[in-house]
C-alpha positions as CSV (number, residue, x, y, z in Angstrom):
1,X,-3.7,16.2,58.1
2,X,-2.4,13.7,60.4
3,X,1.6,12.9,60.7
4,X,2.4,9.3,60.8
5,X,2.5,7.3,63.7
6,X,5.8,8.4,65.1
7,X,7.2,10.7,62.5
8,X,6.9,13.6,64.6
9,X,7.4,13.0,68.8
10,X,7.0,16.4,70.3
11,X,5.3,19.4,69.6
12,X,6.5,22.1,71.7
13,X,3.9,25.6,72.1
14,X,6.5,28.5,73.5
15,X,4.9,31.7,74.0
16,X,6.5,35.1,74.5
17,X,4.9,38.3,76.0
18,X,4.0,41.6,73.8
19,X,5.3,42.6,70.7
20,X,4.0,42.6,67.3
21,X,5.5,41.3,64.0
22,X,6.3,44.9,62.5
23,X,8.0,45.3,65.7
24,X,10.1,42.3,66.3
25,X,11.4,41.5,62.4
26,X,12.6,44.0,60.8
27,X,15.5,41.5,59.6
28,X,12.8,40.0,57.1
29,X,12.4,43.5,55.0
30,X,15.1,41.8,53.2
31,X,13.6,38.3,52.5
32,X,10.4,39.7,51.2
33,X,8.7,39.3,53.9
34,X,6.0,42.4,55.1
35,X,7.4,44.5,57.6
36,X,7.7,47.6,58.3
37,X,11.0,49.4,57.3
38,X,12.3,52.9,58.6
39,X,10.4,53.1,61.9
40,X,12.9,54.5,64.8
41,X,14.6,51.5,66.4
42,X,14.0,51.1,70.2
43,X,16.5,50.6,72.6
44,X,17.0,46.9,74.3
45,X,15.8,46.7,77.2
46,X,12.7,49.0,76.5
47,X,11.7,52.4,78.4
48,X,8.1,51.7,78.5
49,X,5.3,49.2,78.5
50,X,2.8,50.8,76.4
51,X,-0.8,50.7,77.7
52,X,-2.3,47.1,75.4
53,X,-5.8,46.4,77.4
54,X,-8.9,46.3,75.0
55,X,-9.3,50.0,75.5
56,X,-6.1,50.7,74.1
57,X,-6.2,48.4,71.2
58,X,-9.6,50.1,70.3
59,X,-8.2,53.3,70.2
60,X,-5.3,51.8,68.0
61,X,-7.8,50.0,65.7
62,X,-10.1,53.3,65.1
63,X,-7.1,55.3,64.5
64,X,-7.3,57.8,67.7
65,X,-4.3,59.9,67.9
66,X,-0.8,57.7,68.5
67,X,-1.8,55.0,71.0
68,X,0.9,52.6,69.8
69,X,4.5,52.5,70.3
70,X,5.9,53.6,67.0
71,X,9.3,51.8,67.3
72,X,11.4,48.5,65.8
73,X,14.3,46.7,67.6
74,X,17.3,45.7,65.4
75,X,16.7,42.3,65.2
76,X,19.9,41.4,64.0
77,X,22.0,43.1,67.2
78,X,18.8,42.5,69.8
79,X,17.5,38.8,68.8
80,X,19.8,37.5,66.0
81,X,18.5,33.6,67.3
82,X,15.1,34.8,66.4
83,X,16.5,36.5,62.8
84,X,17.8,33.4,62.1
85,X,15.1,31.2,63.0
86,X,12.6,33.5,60.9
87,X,14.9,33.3,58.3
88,X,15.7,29.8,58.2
89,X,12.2,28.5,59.2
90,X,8.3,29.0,58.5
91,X,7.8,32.8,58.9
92,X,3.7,33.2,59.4
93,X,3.6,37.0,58.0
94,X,-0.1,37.3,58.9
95,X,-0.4,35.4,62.1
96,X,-2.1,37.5,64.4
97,X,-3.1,37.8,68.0
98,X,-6.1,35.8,68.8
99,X,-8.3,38.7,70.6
100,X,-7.5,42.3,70.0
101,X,-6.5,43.1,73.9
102,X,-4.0,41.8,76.6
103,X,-2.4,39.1,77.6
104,X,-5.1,36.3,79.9
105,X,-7.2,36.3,76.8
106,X,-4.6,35.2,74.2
107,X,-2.6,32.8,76.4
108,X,-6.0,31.3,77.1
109,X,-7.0,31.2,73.3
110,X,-3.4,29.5,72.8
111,X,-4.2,26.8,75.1
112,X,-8.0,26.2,74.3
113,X,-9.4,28.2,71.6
114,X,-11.4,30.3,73.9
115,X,-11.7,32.3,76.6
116,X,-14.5,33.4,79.2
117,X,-12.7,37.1,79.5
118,X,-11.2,40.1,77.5
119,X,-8.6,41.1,80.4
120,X,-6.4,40.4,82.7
121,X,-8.1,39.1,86.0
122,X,-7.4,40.7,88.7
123,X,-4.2,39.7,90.8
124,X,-6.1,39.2,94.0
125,X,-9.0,36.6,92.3
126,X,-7.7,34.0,89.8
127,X,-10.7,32.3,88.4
128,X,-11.2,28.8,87.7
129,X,-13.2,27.7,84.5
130,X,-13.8,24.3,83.5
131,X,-13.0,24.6,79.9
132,X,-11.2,21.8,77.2
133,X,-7.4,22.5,76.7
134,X,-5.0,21.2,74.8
135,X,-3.2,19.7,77.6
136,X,-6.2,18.1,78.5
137,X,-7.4,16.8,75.2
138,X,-3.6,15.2,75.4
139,X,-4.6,13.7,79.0
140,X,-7.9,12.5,77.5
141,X,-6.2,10.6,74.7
142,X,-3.0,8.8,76.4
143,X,-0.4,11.5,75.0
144,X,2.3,12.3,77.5
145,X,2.1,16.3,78.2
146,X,3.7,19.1,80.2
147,X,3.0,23.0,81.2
148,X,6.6,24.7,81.9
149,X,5.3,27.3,83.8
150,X,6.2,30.5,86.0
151,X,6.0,30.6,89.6
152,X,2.1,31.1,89.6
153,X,1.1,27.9,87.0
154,X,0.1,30.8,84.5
155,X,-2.3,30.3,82.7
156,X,-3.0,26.4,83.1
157,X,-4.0,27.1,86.3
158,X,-7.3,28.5,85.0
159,X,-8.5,25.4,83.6
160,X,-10.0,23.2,86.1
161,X,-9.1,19.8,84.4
162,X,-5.7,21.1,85.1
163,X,-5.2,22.8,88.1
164,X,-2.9,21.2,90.9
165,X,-1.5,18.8,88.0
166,X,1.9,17.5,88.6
167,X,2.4,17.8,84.9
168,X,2.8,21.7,85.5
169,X,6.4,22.8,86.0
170,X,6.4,25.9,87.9
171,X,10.0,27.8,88.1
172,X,10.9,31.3,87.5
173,X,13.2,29.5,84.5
174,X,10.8,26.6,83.7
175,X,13.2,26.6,80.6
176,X,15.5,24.6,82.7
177,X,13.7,21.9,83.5
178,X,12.5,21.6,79.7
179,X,16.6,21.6,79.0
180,X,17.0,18.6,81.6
181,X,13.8,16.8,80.2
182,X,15.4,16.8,76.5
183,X,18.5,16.0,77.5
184,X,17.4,12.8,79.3
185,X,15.1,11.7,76.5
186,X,12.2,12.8,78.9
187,X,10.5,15.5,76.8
188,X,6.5,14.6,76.5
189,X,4.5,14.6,73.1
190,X,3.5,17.9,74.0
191,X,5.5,20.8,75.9
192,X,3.8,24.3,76.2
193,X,6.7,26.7,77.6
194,X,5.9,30.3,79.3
195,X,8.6,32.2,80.9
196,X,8.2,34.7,84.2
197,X,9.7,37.9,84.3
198,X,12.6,38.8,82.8
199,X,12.5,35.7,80.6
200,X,9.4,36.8,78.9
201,X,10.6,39.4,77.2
202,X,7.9,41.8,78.7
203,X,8.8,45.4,78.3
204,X,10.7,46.6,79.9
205,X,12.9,43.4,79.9
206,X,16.1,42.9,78.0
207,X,13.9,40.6,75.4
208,X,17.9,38.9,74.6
209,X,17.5,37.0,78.0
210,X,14.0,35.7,76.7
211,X,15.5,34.7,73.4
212,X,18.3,33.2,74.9
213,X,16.1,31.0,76.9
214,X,14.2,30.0,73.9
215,X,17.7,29.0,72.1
216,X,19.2,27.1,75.0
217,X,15.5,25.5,74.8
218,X,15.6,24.7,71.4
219,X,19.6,23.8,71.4
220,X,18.5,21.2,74.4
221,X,16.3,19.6,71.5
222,X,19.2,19.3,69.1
223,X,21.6,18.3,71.3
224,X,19.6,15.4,72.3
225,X,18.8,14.0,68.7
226,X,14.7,15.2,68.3
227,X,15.5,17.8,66.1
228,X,13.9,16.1,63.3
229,X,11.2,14.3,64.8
230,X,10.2,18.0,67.0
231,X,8.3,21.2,65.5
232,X,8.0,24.2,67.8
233,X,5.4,26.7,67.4
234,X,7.0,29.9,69.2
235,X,4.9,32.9,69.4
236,X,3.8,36.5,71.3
237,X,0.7,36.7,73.2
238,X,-0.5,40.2,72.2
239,X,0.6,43.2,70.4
240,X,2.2,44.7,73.8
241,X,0.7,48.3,72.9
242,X,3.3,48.6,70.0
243,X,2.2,49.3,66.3
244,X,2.2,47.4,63.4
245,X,0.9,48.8,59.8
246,X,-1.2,45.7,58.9
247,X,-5.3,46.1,59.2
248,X,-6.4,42.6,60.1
249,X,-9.8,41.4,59.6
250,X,-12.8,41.7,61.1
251,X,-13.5,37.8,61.7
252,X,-15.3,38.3,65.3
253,X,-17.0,41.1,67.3
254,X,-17.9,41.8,70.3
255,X,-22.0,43.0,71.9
256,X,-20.6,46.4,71.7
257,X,-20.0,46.3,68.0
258,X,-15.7,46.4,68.3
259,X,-13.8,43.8,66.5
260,X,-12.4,41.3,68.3
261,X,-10.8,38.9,66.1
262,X,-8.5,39.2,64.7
263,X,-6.0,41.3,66.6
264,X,-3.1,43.2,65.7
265,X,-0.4,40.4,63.9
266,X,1.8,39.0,66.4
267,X,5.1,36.8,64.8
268,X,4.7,32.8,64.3
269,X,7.3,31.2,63.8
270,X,7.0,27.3,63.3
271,X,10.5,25.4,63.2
272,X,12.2,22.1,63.3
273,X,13.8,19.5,61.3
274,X,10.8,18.8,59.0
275,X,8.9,22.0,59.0
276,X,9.4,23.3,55.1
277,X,11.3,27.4,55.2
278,X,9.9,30.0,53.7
279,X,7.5,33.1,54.3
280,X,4.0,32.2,54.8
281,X,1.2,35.0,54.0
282,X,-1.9,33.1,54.9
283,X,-4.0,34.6,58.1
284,X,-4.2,32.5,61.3
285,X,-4.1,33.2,64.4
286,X,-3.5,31.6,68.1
287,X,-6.3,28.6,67.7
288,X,-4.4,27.6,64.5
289,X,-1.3,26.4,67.2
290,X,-3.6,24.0,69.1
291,X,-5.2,22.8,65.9
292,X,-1.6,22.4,64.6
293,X,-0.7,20.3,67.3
294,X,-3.6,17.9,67.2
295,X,-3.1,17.4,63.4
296,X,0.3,16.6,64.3
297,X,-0.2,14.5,67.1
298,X,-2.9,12.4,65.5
299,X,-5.9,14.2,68.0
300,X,-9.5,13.7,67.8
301,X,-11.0,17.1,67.4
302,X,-11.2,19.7,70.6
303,X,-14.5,19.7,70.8
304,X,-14.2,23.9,70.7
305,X,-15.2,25.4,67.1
306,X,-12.6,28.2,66.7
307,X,-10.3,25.7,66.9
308,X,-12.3,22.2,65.1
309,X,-12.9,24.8,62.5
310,X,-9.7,26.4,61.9
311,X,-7.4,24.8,59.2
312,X,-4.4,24.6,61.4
313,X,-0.5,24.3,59.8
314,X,0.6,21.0,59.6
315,X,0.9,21.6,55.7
316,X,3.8,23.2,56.2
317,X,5.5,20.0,58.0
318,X,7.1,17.9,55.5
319,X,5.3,14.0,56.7
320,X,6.7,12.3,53.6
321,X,10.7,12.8,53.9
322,X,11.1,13.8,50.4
323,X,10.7,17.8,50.8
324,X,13.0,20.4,51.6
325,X,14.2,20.6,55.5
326,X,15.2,22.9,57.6
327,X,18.8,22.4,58.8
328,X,19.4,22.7,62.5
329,X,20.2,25.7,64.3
330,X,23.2,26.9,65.3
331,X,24.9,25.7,68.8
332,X,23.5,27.7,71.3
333,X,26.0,31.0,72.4
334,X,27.6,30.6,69.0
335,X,28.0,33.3,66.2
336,X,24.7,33.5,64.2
337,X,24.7,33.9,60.5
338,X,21.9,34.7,58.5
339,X,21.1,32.8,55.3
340,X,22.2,35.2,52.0
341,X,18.9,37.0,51.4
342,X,17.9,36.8,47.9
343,X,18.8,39.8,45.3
344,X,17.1,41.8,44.3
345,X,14.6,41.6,47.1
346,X,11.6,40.2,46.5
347,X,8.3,42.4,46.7
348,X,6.0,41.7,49.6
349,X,3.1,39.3,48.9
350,X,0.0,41.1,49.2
351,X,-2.3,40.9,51.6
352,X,-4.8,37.0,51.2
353,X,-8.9,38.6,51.2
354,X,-10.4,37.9,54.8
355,X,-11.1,34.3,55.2
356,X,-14.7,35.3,56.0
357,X,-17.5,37.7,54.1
358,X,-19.1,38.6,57.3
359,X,-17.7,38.5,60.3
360,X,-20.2,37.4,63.4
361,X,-20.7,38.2,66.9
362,X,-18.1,36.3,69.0
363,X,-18.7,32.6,70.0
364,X,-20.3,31.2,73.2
365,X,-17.8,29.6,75.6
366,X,-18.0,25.8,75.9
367,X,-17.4,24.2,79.2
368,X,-16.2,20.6,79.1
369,X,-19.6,19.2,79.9
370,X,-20.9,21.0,76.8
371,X,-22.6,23.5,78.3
372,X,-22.1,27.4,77.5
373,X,-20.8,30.6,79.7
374,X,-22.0,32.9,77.3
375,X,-19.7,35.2,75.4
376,X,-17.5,37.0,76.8
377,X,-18.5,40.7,77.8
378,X,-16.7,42.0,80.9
379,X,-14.6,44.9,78.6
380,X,-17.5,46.6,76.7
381,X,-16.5,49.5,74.5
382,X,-18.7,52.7,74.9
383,X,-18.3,54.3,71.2
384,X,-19.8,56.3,68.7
């Protein structure tokens, strides 16, 4: 699916830091959606960052003793923007994390589909692959794009093609500089937003200052006429150590045997003018948002199969003007009111059967020149 030349200007990718959907939205028990309900709620800002490398999400997935945070903010009183914009929007139920470990992996999946590790490099050594990216394939093509990073260029640094690019914001609030390039008609066909510390709601921030980032982000968009002609994908890189009750499946795995793909569900939510509300069970995961945005920016394909080969969302964008919209969001720093939740609640859609029979041994990485790093293997599980 391709939008119509011009229908939709901007896509905007904004990704938060570690928490899962069970964790983050318990306001949707009443919508339907499936959450968890009854878990202790944590307090805002969080006491800990639970442990979340691949080790820790192994013992998580086998079930070893209580390696997860067991815990639920009150949406409503912690991040009633985000409760509203579940509510009001396209809540992806069964969006999950694209590698079952930390962050570097999953910001990289989110930006090309793939990625040459399953940690977190080390501080001291920031490597440099020269793999396709999103923001690249937009380069490639003649679309206008920008990175609004952190201080560091995390994580378009990585990518060669990128690196040094003075399309890459870096600020400890690249927010801002996305609020002055709305609000002065500036804002590229693609924007990819990541927040620094505390704006990234990484425990143990206050995770209300990363939402209310994301909402004067958002409001800049409104203000400044695009609501109906944007859609923002805003998501979390990785399940932050906390738990969430859903089994995902078993799509890839690792030489060592472990699942890999999917990881634990992460929320998705997709909103703006033309994206169509409602709760959304299928699974995806962290390619579907670059596939999403070159269906919606009229893209040739990546050239990366877990993203070429993944279905991607525009469905849920409304391309002829006839279906039902979303209405805008309220003013940013204004009261926040739910929409009535429907009564009796309505059960929980089950769970959609695994969108493969057999799940296969993780993909080689592509390089832009077409040739391969291998798969990645640098976090190998010893098990029984």
């Amino acid at each position: 699916m391709t939008s119509p030349a011009g229908l939709i200007k901007h896509v905007v990718i904004m990704v938060q830091e570690n928490h899962t959907t069970d964790n983050y939205f318990l306001s949707m028990a009443p919508y339907g959606a499936n959450v968890a309900t009854g878990w202790p709620i944590t307090p805002n800002p969080p006491v800990a960052d639970p442990s979340h490398d691949r080790h820790a999400y192994y013992r998580w997935l086998t079930q070893q003793g209580s390696t997860a945070a067991h815990v639920q903010f009150d949406t409503t009183t912690d991040l009633p923007f985000y409760a509203w914009l579940a509510a009001s929007g396209a809540f992806l139920e069964n969006h999950c994390s694209g590698f079952g470990t930390n962050s570097t992996p999953n910001h990289l999946l989110i930006t090309g589909g793939q990625s040459p590790t399953l940690r977190n490099p080390p501080h001291n050594s920031q490597p440099v692959w020269d793999l396709p990216s999103l923001p690249g394939h937009a380069q490639d093509n003649n679309l206008s794009w920008k990175a609004y990073t952190g201080a560091t260029g995390y994580p378009v640094e990585f990518y060669q093609q990128l690196k040094g690019s003075a399309n890459i914001v870096r600020s400890a609030k690249p927010s801002q500089q996305f609020l002055n390039d709305a609000g002065a008609g500036k804002l590229p066909a693609l924007s990819m937003v990541w927040h620094d510390g505390p704006y990234d709601e990484h425990p143990t921030a206050d995770v209300s200052l990363g939402m209310d980032a994301v909402w004067q982000a958002v409001d800049a968009v409104v203000q400044a006429g695009s609501w109906d002609e944007t859609v923002f994908l805003l998501t979390w890189d990785d399940w932050g150590g906390f738990d969430d009750h859903v089994d995902t499946p078993n799509v890839e795995y690792t030489a060592d045997g472990v699942q890999v793909a999917y990881g634990p569900r992460v929320p998705l939510l997709m909103f703006g003018g033309r994206v169509r509300p409602g709760i959304d069970s299928r699974w995806c995961s962290h390619v579907s948002l670059p596939k999403t945005a070159i269906q919606l920016l009229g893209l040739p394909p990546l050239g990366v199969p877990r993203v070429d080969d993944d279905g991607g969302l525009a469905d849920l964008v409304d391309l002829s003007g006839t279906g039902a919209v979303m209405p805008k969001p309220p003013a940013f720093g204004s009261q926040v009111t739910l929409p009535p939740a429907p009564r009796p609640t309505p059960p929980a859609a089950p769970l959609p059967p695994s969108p493969v029979t057999v799940p296969k041994l993780t993909d080689e990485v592509i390089l832009r020149d077409g040739s391969s790093l291998g798969r990645p293997n640098d976090v190998l599980i010893t098990h029984p």
